[in-house]
C-alpha positions in Angstrom: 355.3 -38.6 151.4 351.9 -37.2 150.8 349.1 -38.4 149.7 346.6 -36.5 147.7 343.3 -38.4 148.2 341.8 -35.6 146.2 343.4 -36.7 142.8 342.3 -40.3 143.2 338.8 -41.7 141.6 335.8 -42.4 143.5 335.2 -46.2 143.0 331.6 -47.4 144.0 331.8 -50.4 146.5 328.0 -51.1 147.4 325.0 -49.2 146.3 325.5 -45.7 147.5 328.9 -46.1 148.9 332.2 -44.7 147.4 335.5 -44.5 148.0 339.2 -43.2 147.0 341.8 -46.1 148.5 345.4 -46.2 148.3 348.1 -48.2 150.0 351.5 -47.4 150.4 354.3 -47.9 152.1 352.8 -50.6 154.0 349.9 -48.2 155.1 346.0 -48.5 153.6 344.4 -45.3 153.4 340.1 -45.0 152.4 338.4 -41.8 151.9 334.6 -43.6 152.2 331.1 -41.6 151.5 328.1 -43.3 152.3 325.0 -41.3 150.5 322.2 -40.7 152.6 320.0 -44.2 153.8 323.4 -46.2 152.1 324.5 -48.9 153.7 326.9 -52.2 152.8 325.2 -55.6 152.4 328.0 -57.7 153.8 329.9 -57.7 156.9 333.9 -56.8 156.2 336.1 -58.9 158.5 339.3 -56.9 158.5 339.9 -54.2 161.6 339.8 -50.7 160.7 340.6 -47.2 162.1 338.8 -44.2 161.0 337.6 -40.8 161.9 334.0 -39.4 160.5 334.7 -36.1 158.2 331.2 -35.1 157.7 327.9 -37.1 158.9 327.6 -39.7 161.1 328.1 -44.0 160.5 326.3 -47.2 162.7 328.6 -50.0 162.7 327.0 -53.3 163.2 328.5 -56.3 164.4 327.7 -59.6 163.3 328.4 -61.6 166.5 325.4 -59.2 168.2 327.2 -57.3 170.0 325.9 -53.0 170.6 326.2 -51.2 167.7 328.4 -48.2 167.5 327.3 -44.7 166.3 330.1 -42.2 165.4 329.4 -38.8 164.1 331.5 -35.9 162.4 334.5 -35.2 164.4 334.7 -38.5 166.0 336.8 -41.5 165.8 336.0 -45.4 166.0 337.7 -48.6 166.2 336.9 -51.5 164.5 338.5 -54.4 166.1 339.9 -57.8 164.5 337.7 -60.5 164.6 334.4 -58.6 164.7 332.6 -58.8 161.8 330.9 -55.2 161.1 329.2 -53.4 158.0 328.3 -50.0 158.2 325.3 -47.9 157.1 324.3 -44.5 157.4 320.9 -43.7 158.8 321.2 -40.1 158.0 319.4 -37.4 155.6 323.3 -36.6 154.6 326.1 -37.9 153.1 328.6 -39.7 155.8 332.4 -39.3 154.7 335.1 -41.3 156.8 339.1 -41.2 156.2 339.6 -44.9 156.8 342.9 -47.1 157.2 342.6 -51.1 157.3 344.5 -54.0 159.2 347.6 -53.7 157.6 348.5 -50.7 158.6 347.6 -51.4 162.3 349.8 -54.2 162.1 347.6 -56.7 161.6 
């Protein structure tokens, strides 16, 4: 199978954050853009995976716990039970290729 994220619509999500999602065959697939300054209001419960395209993304964590930075080229993991929402303090777009939880197995 392959998926063509390219042919998918951009659905907004938060002010200033977009993203193409798809799930199949048991796997959850995100193609996220966070515009420049964008962030998400409310932390997301459910573990992701991702790599960052273009840009770079802080991840906070709700329990307090260090913040992580990843930037273009990079990977991150986002682990179950850690409440986290993600902003982009950059002058330029941030663009992740996400998958959630279900496809980790969770």
């Amino acid at each position: 199978m392959v998926l063509r994220l390219e042919a998918l619509d951009w659905a907004e999500e938060a002010p200033g954050v977009r993203a193409k999602r798809s799930e199949d065959a048991g796997a959850s697939w995100a193609l996220v853009e966070y515009g420049a300054g964008a962030g998400r209001p409310e932390f997301c419960d459910v573990a992701h995976v991702g790599y960052v395209l273009d840009g770079e993304i802080t991840y906070d964590f709700s329990d307090g716990r260090e913040s992580i930075v990843a930037r273009a080229g990079e990977g991150f993991t986002l682990p179950p039970g850690a409440p986290h929402r993600g902003t982009n303090n950059g002058a330029a777009p941030a663009v992740l290729l996400v998958f959630d939880e279900p496809y980790l197995g969770g």
